[in-house]
C-alpha positions as MATLAB code, in Angstrom:
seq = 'XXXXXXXXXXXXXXXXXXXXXXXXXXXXXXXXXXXXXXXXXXXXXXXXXXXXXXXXXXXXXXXXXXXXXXXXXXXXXXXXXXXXXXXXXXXXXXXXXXXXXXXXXXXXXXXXXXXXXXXXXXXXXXXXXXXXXXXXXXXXXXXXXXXXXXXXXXXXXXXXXXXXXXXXXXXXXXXXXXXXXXXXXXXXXXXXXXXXXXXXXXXXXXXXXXXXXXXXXXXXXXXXXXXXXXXXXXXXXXXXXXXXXXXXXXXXXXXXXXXXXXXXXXXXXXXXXXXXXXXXXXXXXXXXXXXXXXXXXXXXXXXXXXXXXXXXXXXXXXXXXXXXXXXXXXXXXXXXXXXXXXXXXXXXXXXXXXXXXXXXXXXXXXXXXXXXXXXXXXXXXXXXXXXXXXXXXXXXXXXXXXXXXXXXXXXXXXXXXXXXXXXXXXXXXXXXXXXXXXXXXXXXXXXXXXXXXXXXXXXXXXXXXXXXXXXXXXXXXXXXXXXXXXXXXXXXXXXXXXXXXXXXXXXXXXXXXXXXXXXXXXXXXXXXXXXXXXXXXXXXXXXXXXXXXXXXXXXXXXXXXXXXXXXXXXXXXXX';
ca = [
      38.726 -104.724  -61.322;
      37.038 -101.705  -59.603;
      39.183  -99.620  -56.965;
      37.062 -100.283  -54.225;
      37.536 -104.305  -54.726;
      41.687 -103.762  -55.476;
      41.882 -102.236  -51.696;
      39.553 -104.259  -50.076;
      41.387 -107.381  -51.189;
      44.268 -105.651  -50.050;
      43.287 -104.805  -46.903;
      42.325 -108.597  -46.085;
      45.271 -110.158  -47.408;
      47.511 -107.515  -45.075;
      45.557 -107.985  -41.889;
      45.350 -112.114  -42.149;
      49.296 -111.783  -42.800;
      50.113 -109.501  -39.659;
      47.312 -111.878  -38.070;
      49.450 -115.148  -38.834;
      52.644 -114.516  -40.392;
      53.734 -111.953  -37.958;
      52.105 -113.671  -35.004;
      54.354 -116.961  -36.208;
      57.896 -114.799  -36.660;
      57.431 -113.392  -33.000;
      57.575 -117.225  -31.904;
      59.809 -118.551  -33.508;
      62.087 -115.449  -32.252;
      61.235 -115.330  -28.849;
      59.789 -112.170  -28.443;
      60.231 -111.397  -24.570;
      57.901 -108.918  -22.823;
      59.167 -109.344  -19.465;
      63.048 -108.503  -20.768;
      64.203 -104.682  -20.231;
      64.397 -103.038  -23.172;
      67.831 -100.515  -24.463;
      65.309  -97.424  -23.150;
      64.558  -98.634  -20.303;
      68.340  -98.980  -18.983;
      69.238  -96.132  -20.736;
      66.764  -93.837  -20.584;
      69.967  -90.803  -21.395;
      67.252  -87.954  -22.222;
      68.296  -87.439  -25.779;
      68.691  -90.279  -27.726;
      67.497  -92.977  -25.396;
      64.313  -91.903  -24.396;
      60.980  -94.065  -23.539;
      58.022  -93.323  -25.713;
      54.434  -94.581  -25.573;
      53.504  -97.052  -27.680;
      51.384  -95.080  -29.757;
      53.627  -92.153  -29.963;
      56.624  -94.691  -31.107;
      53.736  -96.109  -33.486;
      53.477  -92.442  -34.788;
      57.385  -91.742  -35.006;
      58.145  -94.916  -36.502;
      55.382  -94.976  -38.659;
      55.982  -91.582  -39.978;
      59.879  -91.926  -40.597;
      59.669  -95.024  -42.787;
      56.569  -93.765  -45.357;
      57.947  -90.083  -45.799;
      57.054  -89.778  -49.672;
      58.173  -93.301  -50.823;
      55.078  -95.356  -50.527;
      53.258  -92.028  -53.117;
      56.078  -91.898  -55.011;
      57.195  -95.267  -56.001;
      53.530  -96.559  -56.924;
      52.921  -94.165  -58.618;
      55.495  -93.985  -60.894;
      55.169  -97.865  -61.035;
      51.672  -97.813  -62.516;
      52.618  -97.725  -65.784;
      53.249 -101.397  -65.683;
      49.278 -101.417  -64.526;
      47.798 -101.992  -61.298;
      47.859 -106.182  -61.505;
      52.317 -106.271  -61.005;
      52.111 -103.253  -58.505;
      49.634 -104.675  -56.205;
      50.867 -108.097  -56.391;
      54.573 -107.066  -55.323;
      53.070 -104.340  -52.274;
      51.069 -107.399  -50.849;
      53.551 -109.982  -51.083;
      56.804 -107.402  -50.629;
      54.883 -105.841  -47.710;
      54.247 -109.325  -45.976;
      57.369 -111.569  -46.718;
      59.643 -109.146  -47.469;
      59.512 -105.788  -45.886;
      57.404 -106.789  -42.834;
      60.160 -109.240  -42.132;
      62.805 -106.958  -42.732;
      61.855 -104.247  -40.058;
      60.727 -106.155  -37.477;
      63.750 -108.854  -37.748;
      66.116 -105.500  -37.772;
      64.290 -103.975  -34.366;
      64.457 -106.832  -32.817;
      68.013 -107.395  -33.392;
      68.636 -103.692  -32.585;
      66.942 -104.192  -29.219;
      68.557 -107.199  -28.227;
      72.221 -105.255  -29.229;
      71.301 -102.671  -26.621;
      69.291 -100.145  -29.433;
      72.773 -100.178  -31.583;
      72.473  -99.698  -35.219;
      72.629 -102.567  -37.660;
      76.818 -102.351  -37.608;
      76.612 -103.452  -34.443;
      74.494 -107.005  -35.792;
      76.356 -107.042  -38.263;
      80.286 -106.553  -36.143;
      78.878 -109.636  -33.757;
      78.217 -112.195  -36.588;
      80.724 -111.089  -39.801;
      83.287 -109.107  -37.791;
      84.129 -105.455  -37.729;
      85.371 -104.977  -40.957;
      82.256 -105.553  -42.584;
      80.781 -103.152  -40.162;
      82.618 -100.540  -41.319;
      81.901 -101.429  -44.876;
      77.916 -101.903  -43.896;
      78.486  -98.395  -42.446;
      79.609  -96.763  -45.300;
      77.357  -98.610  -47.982;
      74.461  -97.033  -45.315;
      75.785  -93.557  -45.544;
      75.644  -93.171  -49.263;
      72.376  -94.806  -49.527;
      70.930  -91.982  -46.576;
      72.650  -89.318  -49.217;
      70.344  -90.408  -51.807;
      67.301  -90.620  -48.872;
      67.845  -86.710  -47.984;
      68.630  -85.647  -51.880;
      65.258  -87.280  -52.959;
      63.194  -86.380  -49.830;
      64.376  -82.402  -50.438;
      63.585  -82.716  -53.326;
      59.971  -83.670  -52.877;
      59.423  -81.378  -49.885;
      60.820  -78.322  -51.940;
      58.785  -79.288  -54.678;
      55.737  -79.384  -52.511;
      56.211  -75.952  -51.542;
      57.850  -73.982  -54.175;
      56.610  -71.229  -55.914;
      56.357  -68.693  -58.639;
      55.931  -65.879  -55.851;
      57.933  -64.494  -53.043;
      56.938  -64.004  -49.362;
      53.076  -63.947  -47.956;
      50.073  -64.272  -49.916;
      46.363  -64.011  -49.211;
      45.548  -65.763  -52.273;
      47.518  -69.364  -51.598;
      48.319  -72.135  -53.882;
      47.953  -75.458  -52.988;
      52.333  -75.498  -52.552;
      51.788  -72.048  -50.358;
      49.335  -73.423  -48.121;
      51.553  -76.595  -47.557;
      54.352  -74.232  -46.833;
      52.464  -72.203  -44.566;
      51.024  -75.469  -42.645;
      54.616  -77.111  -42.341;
      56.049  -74.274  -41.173;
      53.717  -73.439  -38.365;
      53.697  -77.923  -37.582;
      56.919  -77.424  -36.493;
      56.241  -74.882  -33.786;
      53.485  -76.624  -33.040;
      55.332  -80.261  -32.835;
      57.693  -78.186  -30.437;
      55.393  -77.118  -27.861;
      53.574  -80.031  -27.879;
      56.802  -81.621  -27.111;
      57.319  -79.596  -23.841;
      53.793  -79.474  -22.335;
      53.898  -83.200  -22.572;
      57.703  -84.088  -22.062;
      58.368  -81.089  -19.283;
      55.159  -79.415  -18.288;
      53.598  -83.249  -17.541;
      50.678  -82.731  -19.540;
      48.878  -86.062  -20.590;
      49.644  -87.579  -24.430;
      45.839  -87.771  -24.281;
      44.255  -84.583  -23.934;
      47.417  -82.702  -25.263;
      46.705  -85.472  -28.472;
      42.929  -83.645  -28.637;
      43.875  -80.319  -28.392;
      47.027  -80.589  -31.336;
      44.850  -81.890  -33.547;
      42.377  -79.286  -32.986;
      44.853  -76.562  -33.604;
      46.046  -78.499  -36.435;
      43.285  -78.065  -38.213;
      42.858  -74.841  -37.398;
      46.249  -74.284  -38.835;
      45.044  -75.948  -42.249;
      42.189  -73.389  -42.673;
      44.278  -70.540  -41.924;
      46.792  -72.034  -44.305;
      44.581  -72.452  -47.150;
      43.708  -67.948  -46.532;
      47.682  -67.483  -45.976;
      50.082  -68.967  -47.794;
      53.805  -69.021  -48.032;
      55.593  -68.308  -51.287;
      59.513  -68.829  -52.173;
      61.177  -70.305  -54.511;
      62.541  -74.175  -55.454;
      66.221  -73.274  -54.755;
      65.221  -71.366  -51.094;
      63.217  -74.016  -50.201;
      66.175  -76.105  -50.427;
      68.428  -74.464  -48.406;
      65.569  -73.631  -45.647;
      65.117  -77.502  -45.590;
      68.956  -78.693  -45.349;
      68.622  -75.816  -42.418;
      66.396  -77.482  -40.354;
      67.370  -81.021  -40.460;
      70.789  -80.256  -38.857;
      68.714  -78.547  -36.226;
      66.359  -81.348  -35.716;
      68.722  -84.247  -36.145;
      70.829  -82.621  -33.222;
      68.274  -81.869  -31.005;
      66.696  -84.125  -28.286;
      64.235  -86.555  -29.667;
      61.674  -85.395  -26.836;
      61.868  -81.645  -28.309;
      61.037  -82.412  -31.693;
      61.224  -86.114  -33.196;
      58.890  -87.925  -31.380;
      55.814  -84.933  -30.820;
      56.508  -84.084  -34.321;
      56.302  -87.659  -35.640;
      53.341  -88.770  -33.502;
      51.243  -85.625  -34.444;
      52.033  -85.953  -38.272;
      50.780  -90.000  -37.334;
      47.169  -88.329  -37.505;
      47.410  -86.302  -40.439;
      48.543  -89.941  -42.171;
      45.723  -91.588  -40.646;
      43.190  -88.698  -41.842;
      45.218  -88.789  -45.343;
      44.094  -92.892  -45.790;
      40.695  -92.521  -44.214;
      40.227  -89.462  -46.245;
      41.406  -92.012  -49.417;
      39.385  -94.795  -48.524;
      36.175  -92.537  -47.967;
      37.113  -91.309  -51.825;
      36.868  -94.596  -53.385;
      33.648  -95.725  -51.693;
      31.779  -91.947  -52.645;
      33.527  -92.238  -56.648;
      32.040  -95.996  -56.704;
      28.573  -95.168  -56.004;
      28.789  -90.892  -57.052;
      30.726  -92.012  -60.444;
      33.015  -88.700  -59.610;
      35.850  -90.569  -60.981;
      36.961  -93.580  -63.020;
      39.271  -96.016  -62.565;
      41.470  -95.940  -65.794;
      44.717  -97.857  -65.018;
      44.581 -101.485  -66.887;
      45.599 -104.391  -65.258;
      48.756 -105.126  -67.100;
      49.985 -102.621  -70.003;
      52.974 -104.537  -71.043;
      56.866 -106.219  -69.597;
      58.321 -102.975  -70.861;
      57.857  -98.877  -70.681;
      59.739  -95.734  -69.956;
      60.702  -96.870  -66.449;
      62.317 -100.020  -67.644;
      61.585 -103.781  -67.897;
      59.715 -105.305  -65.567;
      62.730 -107.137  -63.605;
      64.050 -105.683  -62.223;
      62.465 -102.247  -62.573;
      59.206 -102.841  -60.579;
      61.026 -104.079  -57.520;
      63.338 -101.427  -57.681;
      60.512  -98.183  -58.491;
      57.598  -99.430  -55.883;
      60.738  -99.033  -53.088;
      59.010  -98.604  -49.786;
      55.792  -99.689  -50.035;
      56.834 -103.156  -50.618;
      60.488 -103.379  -49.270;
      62.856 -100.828  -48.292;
      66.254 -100.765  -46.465;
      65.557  -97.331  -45.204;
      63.344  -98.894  -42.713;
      66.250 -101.513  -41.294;
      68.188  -97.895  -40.263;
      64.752  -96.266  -38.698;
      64.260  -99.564  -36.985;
      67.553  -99.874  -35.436;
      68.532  -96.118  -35.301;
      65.349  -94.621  -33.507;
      62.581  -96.709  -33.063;
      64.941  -99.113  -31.213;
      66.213  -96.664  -28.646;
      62.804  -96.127  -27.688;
      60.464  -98.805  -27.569;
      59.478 -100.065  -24.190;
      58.478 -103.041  -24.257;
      59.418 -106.285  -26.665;
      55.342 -107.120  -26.934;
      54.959 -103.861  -29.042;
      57.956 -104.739  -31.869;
      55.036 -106.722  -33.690;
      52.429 -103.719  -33.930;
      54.978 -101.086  -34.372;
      57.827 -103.084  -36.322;
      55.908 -105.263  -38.427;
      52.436 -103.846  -38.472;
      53.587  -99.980  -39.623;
      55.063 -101.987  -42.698;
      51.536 -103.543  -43.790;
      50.544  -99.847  -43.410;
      52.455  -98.424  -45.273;
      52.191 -101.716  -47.588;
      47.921 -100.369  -47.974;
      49.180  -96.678  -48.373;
      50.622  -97.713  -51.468;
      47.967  -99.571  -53.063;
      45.771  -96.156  -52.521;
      48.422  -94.369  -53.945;
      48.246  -96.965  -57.039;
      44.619  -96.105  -56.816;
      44.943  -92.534  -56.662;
      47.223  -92.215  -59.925;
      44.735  -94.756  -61.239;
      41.804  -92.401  -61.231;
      44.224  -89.713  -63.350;
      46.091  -92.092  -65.626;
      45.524  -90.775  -68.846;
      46.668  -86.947  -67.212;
      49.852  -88.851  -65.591;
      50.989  -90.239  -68.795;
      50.558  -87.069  -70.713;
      52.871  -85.223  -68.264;
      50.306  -83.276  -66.589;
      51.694  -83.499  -63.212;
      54.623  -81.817  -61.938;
      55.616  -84.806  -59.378;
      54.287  -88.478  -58.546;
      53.377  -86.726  -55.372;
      50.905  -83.711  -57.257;
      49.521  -86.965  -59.085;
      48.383  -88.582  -55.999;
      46.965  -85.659  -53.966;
      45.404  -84.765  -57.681;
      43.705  -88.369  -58.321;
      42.328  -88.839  -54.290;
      40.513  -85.074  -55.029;
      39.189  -85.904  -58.078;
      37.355  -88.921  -56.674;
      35.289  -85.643  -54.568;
      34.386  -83.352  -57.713;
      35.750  -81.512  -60.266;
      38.935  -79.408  -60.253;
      37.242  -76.103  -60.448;
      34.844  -77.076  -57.063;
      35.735  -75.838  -53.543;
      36.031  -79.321  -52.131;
      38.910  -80.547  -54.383;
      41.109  -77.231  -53.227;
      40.982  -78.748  -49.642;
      41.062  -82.055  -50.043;
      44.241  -81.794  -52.400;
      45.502  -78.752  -50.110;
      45.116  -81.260  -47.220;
      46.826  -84.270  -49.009;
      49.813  -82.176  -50.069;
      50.595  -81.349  -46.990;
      50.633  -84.843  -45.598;
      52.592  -85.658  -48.479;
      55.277  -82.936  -47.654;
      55.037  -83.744  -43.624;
      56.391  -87.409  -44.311;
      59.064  -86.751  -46.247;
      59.991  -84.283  -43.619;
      59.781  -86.576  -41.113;
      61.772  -88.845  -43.035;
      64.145  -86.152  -43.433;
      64.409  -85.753  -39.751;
      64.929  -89.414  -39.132;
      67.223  -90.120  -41.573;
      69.787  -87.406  -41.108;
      69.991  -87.692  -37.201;
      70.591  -91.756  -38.103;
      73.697  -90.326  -40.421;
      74.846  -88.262  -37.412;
      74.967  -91.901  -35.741;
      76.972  -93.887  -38.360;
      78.996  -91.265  -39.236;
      80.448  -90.520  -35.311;
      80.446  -94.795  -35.933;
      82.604  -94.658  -39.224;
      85.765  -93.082  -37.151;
      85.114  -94.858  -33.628;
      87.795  -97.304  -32.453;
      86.598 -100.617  -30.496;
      86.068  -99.414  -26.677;
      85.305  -95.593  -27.992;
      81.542  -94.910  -26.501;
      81.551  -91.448  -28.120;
      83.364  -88.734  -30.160;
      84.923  -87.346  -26.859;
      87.113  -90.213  -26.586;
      88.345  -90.283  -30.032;
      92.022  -88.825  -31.052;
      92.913  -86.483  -33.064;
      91.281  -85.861  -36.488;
      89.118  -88.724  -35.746;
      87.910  -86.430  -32.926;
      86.967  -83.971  -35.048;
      85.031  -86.274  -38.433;
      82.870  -87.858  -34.883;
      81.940  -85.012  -33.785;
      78.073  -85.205  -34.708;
      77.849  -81.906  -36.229;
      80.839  -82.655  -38.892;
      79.234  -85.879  -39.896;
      75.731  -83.649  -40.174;
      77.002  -80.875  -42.504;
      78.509  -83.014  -44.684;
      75.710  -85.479  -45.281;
      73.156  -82.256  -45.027;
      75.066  -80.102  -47.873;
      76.095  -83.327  -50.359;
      72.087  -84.591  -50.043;
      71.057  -80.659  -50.704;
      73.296  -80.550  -53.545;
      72.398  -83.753  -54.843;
      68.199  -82.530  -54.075;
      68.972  -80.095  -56.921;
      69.040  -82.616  -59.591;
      65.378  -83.849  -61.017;
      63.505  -86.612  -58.978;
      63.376  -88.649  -62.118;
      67.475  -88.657  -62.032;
      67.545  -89.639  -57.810;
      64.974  -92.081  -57.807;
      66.199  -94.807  -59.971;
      69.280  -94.960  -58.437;
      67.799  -94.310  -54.628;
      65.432  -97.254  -55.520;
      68.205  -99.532  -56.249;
      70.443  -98.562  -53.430;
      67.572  -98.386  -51.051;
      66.573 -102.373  -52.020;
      70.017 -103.480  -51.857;
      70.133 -101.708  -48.337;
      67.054 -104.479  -47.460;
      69.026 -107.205  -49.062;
      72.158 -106.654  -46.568;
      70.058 -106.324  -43.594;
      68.047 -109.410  -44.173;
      71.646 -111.188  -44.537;
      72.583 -109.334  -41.499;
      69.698 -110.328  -38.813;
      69.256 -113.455  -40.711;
      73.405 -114.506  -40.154;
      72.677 -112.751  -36.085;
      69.620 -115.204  -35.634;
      71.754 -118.511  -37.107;
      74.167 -117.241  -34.464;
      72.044 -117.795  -31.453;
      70.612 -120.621  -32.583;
      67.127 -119.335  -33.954;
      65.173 -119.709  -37.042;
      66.189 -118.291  -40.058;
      65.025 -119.748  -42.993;
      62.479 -117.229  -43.542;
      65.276 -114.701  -44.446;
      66.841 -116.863  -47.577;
      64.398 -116.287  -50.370;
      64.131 -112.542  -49.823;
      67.216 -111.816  -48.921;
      68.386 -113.794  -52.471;
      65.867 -112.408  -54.474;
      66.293 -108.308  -53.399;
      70.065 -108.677  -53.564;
      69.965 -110.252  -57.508;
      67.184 -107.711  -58.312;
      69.286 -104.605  -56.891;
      72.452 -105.839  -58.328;
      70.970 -105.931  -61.934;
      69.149 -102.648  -61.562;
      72.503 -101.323  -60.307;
      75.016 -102.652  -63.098;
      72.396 -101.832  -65.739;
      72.456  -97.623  -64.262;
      76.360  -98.592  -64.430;
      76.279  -99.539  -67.981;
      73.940  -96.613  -69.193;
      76.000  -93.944  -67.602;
      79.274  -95.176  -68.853;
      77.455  -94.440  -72.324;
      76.815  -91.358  -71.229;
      79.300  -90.186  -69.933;
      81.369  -91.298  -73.239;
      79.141  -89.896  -75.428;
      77.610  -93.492  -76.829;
      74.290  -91.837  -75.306;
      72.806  -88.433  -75.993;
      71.002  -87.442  -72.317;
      70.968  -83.658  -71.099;
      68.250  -83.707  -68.484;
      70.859  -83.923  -66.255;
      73.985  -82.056  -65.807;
      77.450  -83.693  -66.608;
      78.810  -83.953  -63.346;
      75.246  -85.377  -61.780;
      75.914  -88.410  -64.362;
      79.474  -88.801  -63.273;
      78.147  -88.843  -59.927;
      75.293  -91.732  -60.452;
      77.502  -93.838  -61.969;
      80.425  -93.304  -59.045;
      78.048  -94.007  -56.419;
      76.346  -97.214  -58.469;
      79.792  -98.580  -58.781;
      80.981  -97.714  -55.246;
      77.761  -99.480  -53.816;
      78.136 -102.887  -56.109;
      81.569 -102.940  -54.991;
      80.797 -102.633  -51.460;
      77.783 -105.087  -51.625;
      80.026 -107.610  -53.538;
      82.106 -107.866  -50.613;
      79.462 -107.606  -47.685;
      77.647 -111.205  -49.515;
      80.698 -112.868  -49.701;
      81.208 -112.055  -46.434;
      77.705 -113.290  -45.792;
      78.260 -116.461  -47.367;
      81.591 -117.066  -45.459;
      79.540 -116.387  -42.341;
      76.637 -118.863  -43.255;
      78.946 -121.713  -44.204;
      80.724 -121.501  -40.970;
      77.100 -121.660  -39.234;
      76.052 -124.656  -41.748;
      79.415 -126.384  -40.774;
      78.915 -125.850  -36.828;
      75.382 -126.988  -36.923;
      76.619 -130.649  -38.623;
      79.433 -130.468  -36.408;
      77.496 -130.564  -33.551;
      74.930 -133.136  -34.859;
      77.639 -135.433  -35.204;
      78.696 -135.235  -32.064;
      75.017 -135.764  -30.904;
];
């Protein structure tokens, strides 16, 4: 099948689910747009803050993609485009889709708490706590895999300022100068009272402006710098007011997104008719390869652009605290999923046009593979047009996963200051003692900051297996979670039980099988030095610590459910 007939089919089958499936969830929930929502009574300036609905679209949006709907395609594509398109389609619409917009609506009705909070009112607060801690190791893995993209993205051979840029210098350059410009924007339209509208018009303009002055003046430093500049910033960001720098910074890197898949999309229509590029990916190249078998490795690789637990914290953490009305948790809950859902399948495209380069190990990341195949669809490597169109994708690449990196350490400031909170404790001012001091949000910040930095080190190949895993067992739990809060009240939940079943067995395997394979290592059964000692003794301590805690949250789970089953005949019967 031709690329420009694998994303139009996607495309239809996305909108005609967000059309009916997500039109028949928000009904059967009882979406409420005349109810206040958490930002509305808030409304505390910093956390708590009301956003417009496209600028919540943007933040939202941007937080969940960050480089895992490039990255897990991509690397997915060597089971062929047929399995990968199949599970972003059906993952996106059933699973996913239902997953963040079942979490923010939870989160909204719990006052914009976290998804400890929906969990504490249906299994208790033990399992909070537990839920709490399975969701801080899984963000460690988020920030040590998202560093380690972003560095990538902008590392190089050279130090300080160069007039003659690469493609990672450029990037550099543009990221840097985003944030500035994410920070004023922030002001003029938070403080100054400048309209979203023409404020909108004039960032992009100087946006692109930045791009060509970017692509004349670069930035150059190395891997290791680049890591520590990074774990820098997101302390300051997560700590900062969300008006300063989360939301402008979100909602402006919204429109490089949407440039990034028109951009795409405008690629495979001009290769089609132009012949600048072929499609070489087969449908289906086999049930095994270097990434694994297909089950449970597919469901596990593809990550966020089917399903991904990340997006039950961003839902719940942030988006939640500043949505204002209930009739916009469809567009922005379930529709940014389906989004990111089509993002993927051009990122399957993209590698698709490059194949025979990708599996020969010409690319230095999943990420230079995709930016690599969407320019090659506009002309050879050596022309002019290529430079920019893979200087611009790189970029975009390198602004999710920053956003991403934003988002998800601010929502481990949260649950840590959580972790050490007694019942009736509203913040880490009315803790005691050396609880005081692990809730106080910049304790909780460091650590998570320096361990995900340390971790960022380590090759992608050696975080993403195991983030993948986590990450999809993180979207098992909260499915179980909103699906045991919705039994609760008396609502629907059916639609939960096949999903939730299917990612928790599929995570659990992939998890016990990295188990297995690093007790070999580590034991010497199994010859592997790509990584160092101590990064396989961590893997396999965090695999085990996670199936541990899991074990225990389902059982809990089940407990919960039974009582509902056994409630629900009780009350028949008495009927």
């Amino acid at each position: 099948m031709s690329a420009i007939l694998i994303i139009v089919a996607a495309i239809v089958l996305l909108v005609l689910g967000y059309i009916f499936y997500g039109s028949w969830l928000a009904k059967q929930w009882g979406i409420d747009p005349s109810r206040k929502t958490p930002a509305v009574e808030v409304d505390d300036g910093v956390d708590y803050v009301v956003a417009k609905p496209a600028v919540l679209m943007g933040h939202h949006y941007s937080s969940i993609a960050g480089a895992g709907p490039i990255n897990g395609p991509v690397q997915a594509s060597v089971f062929g485009w047929l399995p990968v398109f199949l599970w972003c389609v059906i993952g996106g619409i059933f699973f996913g889709g239902l997953q963040d917009f079942g979490s923010m609506f939870a989160s909204v009705r719990h006052g914009g708490k976290s998804l400890g909070e929906v969990i504490a009112d249906t299994m208790g607060a033990k399992a909070k706590k537990l839920f709490i801690v399975f969701a801080l190791l899984v963000l460690i893995l988020v920030i040590a895999s998202f560093v380690n993209v972003v560095a990538n993205t902008f590392a190089s051979d050279n130090i300080g300022f160069t007039t003659d840029p690469t493609g990672n210098e450029t990037t550099a350059m543009v990221s840097v100068i985003f944030i500035i410009l994410a920070i004023i924007y922030g002001i003029f339209t938070n403080r100054v009272g400048v309209k979203t509208a023409p404020a909108t018009v004039v960032g992009v303009i100087l946006i692109a402006l930045t791009l060509v002055f970017a692509l004349n003046f670069g930035l150059a430093l190395n891997f290791k710098t680049w890591v520590i500049l990074i774990g820098a910033y997101i302390v300051v960001a997560s700590l900062v007011p969300v008006w300063i720098l989360l939301q402008p910074r979100d909602y402006l890197s919204s429109y490089l997104l949407y440039a990034m898949m028109l951009v795409a999309l405008f690629g495979i229509i001009f290769s089609a008719f132009a012949g600048t590029a072929e499609f070489q990916l087969p449908a289906f190249t086999g049930w095994s390869n270097s990434v694994g078998t297909l089950f449970p490795a597919l469901f596990i690789t593809v990550a966020c652009g089917a399903c991904s637990g990340f997006h039950s914290l961003i839902a719940t953490g942030t988006t939640s605290k500043q949505l204002d009305n209930e009739s916009h948790l469809k567009p922005i809950g379930y529709g940014s999923m389906l989004i990111e859902s089509a993002l993927a399948i051009i990122a399957l495209i993209a590698v698709g046009m490059v194949f025979d380069k990708y599996t020969a190990g010409s690319f230095g990341s999943p990420a230079v593979a995709f930016s690599s195949g969407i320019a090659t669809m506009f002309g050879a490597e050596t022309s002019s047009v290529y430079g920019v169109v893979y200087a611009l994708l790189t970029l975009a690449v390198s602004v999710f996963a920053l956003t991403s990196l934003d988002s998800g350490t601010r929502l481990s400031r949260f649950m840590f200051t959580e972790l050490f909170l007694k019942e009736g404790e509203a913040t880490w001012k009315d803790a005691k003692g050396i609880r005081k001091f692990l809730a106080f949000p910049l304790t909780g910040t460091l650590f998570m900051v320096i361990v995900g930095c340390v971790l960022g080190g380590l090759k992608l190949s050696a975080i993403w297996g195991l983030f993948g895993a986590a990450n999809q067992l993180l979207a098992g739990i909260a499915l179980m979670a909103v699906a045991a809060w919705l039994g609760n009240i008396g609502k629907n939940n059916k639609m939960f039980f096949i999903p939730m079943i299917f990612m928790l067995i599929a995570t659990l395997t992939s998890l016990i099988m990295t188990i297995v394979k690093k007790i070999k290592i580590v034991v010497g059964l199994i010859e592997d030095t790509s990584v160092a000692a101590w990064g396989h003794w961590f893997q396999l301590i965090l695999a085990a610590a996670m199936v541990v805690l899991a074990i225990i949250l389902v059982i809990q789970g089940i407990q919960t459910f039974s009582a509902q089953i056994k409630k629900s005949k009780e009350q028949k019967a008495e009927a």
